[in-house]
C-alpha positions in Angstrom: 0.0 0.0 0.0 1.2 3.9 -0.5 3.0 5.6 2.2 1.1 8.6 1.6 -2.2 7.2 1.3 -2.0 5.2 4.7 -0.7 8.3 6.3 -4.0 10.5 4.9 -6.2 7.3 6.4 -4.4 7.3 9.8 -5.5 11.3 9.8 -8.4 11.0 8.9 -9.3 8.3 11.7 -8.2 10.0 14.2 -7.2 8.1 17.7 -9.9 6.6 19.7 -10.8 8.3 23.8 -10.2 6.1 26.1 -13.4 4.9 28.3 -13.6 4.0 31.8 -12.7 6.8 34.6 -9.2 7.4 33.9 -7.8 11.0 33.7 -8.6 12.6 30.4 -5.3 11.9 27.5 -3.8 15.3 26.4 -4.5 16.1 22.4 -2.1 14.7 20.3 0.8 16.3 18.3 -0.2 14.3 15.2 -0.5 16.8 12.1 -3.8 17.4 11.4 -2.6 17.6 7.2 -0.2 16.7 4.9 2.0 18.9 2.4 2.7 17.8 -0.6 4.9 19.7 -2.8 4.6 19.7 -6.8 7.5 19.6 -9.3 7.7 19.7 -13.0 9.9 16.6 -14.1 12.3 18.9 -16.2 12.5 20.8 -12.9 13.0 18.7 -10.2 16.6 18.4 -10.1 16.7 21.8 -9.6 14.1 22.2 -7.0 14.7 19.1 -5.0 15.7 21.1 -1.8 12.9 23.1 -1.5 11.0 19.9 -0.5 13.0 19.2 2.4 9.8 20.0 5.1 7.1 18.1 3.0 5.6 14.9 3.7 5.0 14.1 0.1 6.4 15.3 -3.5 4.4 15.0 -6.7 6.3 15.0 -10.3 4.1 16.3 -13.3 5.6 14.3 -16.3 4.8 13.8 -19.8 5.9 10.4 -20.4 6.5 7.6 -18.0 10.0 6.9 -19.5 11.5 10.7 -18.9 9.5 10.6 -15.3 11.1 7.3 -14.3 14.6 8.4 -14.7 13.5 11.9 -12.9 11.8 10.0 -9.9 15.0 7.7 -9.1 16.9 10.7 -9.3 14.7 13.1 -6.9 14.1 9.6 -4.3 17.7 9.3 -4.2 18.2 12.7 -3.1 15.4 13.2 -0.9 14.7 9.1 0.1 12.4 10.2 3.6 9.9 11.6 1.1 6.8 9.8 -0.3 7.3 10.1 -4.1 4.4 10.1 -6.8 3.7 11.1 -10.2 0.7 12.7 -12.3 0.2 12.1 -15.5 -2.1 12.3 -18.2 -3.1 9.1 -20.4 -1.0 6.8 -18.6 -1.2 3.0 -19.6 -1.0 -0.2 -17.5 2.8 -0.2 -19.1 3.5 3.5 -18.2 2.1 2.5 -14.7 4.4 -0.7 -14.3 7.4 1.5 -15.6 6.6 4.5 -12.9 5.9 1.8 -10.0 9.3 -0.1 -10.9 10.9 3.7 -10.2 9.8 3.7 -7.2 6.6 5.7 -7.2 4.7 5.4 -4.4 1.3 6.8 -5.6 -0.4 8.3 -8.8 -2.5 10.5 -9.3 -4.6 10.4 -12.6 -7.5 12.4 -13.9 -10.9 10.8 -14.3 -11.4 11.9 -17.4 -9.1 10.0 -19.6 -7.4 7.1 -17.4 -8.1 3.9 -18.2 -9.9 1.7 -15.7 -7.3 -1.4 -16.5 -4.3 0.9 -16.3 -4.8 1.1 -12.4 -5.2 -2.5 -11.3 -2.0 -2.3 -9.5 -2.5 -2.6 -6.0 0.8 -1.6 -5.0 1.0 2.2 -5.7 -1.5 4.4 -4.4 -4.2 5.8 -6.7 -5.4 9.5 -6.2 -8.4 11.0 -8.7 -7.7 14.5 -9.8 -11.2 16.2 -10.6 -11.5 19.4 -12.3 -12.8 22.5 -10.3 -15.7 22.8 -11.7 -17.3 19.3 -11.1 -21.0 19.8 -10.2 -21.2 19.3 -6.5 -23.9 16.1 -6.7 -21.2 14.1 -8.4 -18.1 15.0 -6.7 -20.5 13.5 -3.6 -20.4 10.9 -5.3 -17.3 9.9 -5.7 
């Protein structure tokens, strides 16, 4: 499972009271959010140390060949990171390619993904909807 994604689901549950008549637990330190920065490929060499503080980086490639070599390269320099990539019209090759680099998660917009390029259960899958999705069906998603 992604890094990222099991982080996000450990937010999002919180952590439990505790019952019976002990003394009340202090609030936890936890972050309440993730940051995830957001690199152009051709960029990211560049920019790798301005990601130092995130919990998460996100590469915006064009192909998955280009984008593989650019996320070994970034993951090597900044390993504690989460690494994932978006693109656009990726395939169930693409996807194998970016997941043997080391991607941890993809994000991919709903409008022109393939169903069957995201059976892998390994990497992370994250839907990108456009802003101006009606409100009914962005409830239901």
């Amino acid at each position: 499972m992604s890094i990222l994604i099991d982080k996000l689901n450990r937010i999002s549950r919180g952590s439990p009271q505790p019952m019976g008549f002990t003394s009340r637990q202090p609030a936890s330190d936890k972050p309440k959010m993730q940051l995830v920065v957001s690199f152009a490929a051709e960029s990211a060499g560049s920019l790798a140390g301005r990601a130092a503080g995130a919990d998460a980086g996100l590469l915006r490639i064009s192909k998955p060949g280009t984008g593989a070599e650019a996320l070994q390269e970034i993951s090597k320099t900044l390993p504690n990171i989460a690494w994932g990539v978006g693109l656009r019209g990726i395939s169930r090759a693409g996807l194998k390619q970016i997941a043997r680099a080391g991607s941890d998660f993809v994000v991919f917009p709903a409008t022109d993904t393939p169903l069957t390029a995201l059976e892998d259960n390994k990497t992370g899958r994250i839907l990108e909807v456009p802003e101006s999705l009606d409100e009914g069906l962005f409830r239901a998603i």
